[in-house]
N, C-alpha and C positions, 0 to 999 in steps of 0.2 A: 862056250855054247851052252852047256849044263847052265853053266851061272845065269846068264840071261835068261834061260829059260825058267830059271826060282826064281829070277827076280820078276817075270812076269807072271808067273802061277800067282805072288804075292799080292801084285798090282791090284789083279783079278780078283782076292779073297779082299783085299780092302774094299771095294767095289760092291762087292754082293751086298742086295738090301736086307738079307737074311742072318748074315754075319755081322752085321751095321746095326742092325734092329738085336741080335744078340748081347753084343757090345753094349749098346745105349741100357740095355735088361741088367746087364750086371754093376753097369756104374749105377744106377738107382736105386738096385739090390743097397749097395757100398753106402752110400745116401743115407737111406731109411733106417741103416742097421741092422739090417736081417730081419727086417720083419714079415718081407715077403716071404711065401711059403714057413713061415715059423708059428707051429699050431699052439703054443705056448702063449700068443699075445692073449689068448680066451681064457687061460686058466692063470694067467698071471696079472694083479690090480684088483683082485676080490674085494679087499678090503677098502681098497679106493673108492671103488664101483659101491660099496656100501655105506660109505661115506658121503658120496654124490647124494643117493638117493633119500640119506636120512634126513642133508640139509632142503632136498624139494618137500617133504614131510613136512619137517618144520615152517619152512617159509610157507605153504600152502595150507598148513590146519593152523597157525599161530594163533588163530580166535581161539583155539580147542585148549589152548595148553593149558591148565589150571592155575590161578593165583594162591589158592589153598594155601602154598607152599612158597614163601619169601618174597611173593606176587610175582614169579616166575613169566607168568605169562606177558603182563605191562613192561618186565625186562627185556623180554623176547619184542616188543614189537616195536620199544621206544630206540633199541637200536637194529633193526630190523633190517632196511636199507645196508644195512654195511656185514650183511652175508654175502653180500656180492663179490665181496673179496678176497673170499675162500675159494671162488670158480678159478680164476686162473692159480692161483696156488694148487689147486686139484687138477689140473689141467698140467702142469709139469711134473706133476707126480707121476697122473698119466703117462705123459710122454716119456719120461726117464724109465717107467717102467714097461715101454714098451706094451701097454696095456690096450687093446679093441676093447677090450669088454668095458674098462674104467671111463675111456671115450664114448661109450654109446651111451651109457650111464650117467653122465655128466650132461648130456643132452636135457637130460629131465628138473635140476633146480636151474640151468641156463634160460630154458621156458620158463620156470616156475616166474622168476625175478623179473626176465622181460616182463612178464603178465604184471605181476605187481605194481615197476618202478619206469618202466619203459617207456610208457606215455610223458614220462618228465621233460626227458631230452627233446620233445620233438617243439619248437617256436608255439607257444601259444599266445603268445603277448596281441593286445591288439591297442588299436586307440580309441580315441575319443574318453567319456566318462568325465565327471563335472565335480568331484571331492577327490582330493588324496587327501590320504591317513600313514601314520605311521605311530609305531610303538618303539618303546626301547628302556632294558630293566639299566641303570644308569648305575648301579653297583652302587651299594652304599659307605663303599671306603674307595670312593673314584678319589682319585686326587686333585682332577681339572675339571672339575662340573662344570665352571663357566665356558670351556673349550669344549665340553661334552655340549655343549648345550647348543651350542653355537656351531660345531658340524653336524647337528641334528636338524638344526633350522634351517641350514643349505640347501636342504632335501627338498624345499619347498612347498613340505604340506601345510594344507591347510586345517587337520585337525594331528595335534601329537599328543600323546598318552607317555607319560614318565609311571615309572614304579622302579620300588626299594628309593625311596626318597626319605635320607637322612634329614630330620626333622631343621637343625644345623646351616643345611645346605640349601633348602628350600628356598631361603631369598634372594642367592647367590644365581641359582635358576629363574627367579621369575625377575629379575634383572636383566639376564642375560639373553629374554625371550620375549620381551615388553613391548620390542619397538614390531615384532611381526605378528605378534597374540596378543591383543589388545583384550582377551576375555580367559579366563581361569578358572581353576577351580582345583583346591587340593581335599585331599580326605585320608589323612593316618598318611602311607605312605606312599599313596599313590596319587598322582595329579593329570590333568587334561587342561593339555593348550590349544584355543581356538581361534581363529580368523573372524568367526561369528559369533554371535551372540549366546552366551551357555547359561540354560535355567534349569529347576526344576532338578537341582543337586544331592544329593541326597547318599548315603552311605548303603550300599549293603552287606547283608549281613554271610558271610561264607563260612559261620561257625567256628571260627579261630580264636576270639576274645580280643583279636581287636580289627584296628579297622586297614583292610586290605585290598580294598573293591569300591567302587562305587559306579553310580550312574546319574547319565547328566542327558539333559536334551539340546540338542545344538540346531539352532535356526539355520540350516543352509539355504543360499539360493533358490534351491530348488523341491528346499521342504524339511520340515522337520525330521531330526531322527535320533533315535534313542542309542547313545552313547555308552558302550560299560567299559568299563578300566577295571583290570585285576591281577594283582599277584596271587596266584595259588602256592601252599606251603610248599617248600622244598621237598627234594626226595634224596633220599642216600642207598649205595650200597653197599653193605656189609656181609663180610662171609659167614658171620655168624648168624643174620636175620634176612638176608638177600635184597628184595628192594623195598625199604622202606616208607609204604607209599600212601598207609592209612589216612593219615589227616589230610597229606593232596587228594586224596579221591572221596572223600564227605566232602572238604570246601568246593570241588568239582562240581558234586551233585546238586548241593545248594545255591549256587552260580547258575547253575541249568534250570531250575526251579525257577530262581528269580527272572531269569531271561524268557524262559517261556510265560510267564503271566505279563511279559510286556507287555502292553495298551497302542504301544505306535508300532504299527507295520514295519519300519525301517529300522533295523537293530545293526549294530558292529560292536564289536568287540574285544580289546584293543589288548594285548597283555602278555605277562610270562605265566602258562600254565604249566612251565613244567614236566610239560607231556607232550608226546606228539600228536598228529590225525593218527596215527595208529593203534595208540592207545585205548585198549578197551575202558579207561577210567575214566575219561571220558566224555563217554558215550552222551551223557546226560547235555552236555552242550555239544559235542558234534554233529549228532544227531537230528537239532536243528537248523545248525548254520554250516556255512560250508566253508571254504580255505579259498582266497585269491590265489594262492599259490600254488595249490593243485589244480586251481579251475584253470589258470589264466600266466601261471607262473613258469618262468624257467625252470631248470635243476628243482634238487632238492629242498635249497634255501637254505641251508643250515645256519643256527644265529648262537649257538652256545658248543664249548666255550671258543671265544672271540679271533685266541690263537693258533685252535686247529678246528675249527667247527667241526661235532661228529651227528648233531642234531636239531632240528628244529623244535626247540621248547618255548619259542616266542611264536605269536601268530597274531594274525586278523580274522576273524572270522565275520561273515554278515548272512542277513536273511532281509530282503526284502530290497535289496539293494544289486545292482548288477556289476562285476568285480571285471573290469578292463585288463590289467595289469599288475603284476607285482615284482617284489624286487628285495635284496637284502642292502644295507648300507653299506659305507665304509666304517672300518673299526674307529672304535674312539678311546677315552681312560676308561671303560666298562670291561667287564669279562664276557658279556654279551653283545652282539652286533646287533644296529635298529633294523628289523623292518617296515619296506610301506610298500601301499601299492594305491591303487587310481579306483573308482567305482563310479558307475550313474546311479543316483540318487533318481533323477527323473526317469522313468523307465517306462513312462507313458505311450512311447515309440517305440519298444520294443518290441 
């Protein structure tokens, strides 16, 4: 009788929703690790939580950071985008160590990056638009240019810009591009394949000593417009002089010069500069035109290098022109991937 009678007092305490609700308290306790009631999560992750807040600093003043020094600052913003990948690396740190303080902290370069890179992800692609363009630096020790050339011209634009064109290889390409660009134009080592008619050729000058740019005017359909093709110098980094960026950011400037005294309303800009839209060097040609792929683009676009893209140092840029679409290729024998994207030329309707 005793027995039954424990076995029903027991019945009874499984039953209570206060004992139940107790129960469920301590396997969540078990869960979490003790982190309820443990006043420690606020004093422990300091250094995390300092760490969070330096990388929202940096992602947030990057304009401020000075060049003065290795050009520190164009390092900072040419790989910019991929501080994001410090967050969850910060975020396990957090959590292993048990840290409130390092989570609430972490909340702040989280914002910071949404604010920056967050508008990428969301569909901005649209249609219509009456010229595509594409560009692509074709590596001057490719091995297959005429297969480079030839999943270039898949893409089915109707204006393509080559650069780093082995002088060698140059006829191997306008063979290999003949039967859909009926019109050309090379200059040093960079060329533009057209659909239409291209006049009005001419070299310019990006202060290098020799010839790496040029500009052309392409009759489209729907109206003339001023074409530029360029490679901007390379850039290196070195720990003993950090980004070595001098002569890409005079040929920059000088490219922005020549582009702003254009004469035709419709400009693009077709090329490897080397730099990103982030890049304060720049400035001198962003400043006037804008990116199909920030305006109208998916992701980020990365086009260098080919095998793990970490940045976008190819671009389009246009002013006067309205940018539908854009997009990165497939890889080809280049160390850089082509892109292109769509624009209206007639904007008359818009």
């Amino acid at each position: 009788m005793a027995q039954q009678a424990y076995m029903t007092d027991t019945d009874n305490g499984d039953s209570d929703p206060e004992r139940r609700e107790s129960r469920i308290r301590r396997l969540f306790g078990r869960a979490v690790s003790g982190w309820r009631g443990d006043r420690r999560i606020w004093r422990r992750g300091l250094v995390t939580a300092a760490v969070a807040l330096l990388l929202a600093a940096i992602m947030a003043a990057h304009a401020h950071i000075p060049n003065a020094i290795g050009n520190l600052g164009s390092l900072t913003e040419t790989f910019l985008p991929w501080f994001g990948v410090l967050l969850p690396v910060l975020l396990v740190i957090a959590l292993a160590r048990k840290s409130a303080t390092a989570l609430i902290a972490l909340v702040v370069p989280v914002a910071v990056w949404l604010n920056l890179f967050g508008g990428l992800f969301s569909d901005k692609t649209g249609g219509g638009g009456d010229l595509t363009v594409a560009t692509h630096n074709v590596n001057a020790d490719n091995a297959d240019p005429a297969g480079t050339a030839r999943a270039v011209a898949a893409a089915g634009a109707d204006v393509l810009a080559l650069e780093e064109l082995k002088a060698s290889a140059v006829p191997t390409y306008e063979k290999a591009l003949e039967a859909k660009y009926p019109h050309r134009a090379v200059v040093g080592t960079v060329g533009l394949w057209s659909k239409y008619p291209v006049s009005d050729v001419k070299a310019v000058d990006i202060e290098m000593g020799w010839k790496r740019a040029m500009r052309a005017t392409v009759a489209t359909p729907s109206g003339p417009v001023a074409v530029y093709v360029a490679h901007l110098p390379s850039v290196r980094v070195k720990l003993e002089a950090g980004f070595t960026a001098r002569q890409r950011d005079k040929s920059a400037a000088a490219l922005g010069a020549a582009i702003e005294h254009e004469k035709l309303p419709r400009k693009i800009l077709l090329g490897d500069l080397n730099g990103t839209m982030n890049d304060r060097a720049l400035t001198a040609i962003t400043s006037q035109m804008r990116s199909p792929q920030g305006a109208v683009g998916g992701g980020f676009g990365f086009s260098w290098p080919a095998a793990f893209p970490m940045a976008r140092i190819d671009q389009i840029l246009v002013s006067g022109v309205e940018p539908t679409t854009s997009w990165t290729l497939p890889a080809t024998g280049s160390d850089h991937l082509p892109i292109a994207a769509r624009v209206k030329v007639d904007t008359t309707d818009s």
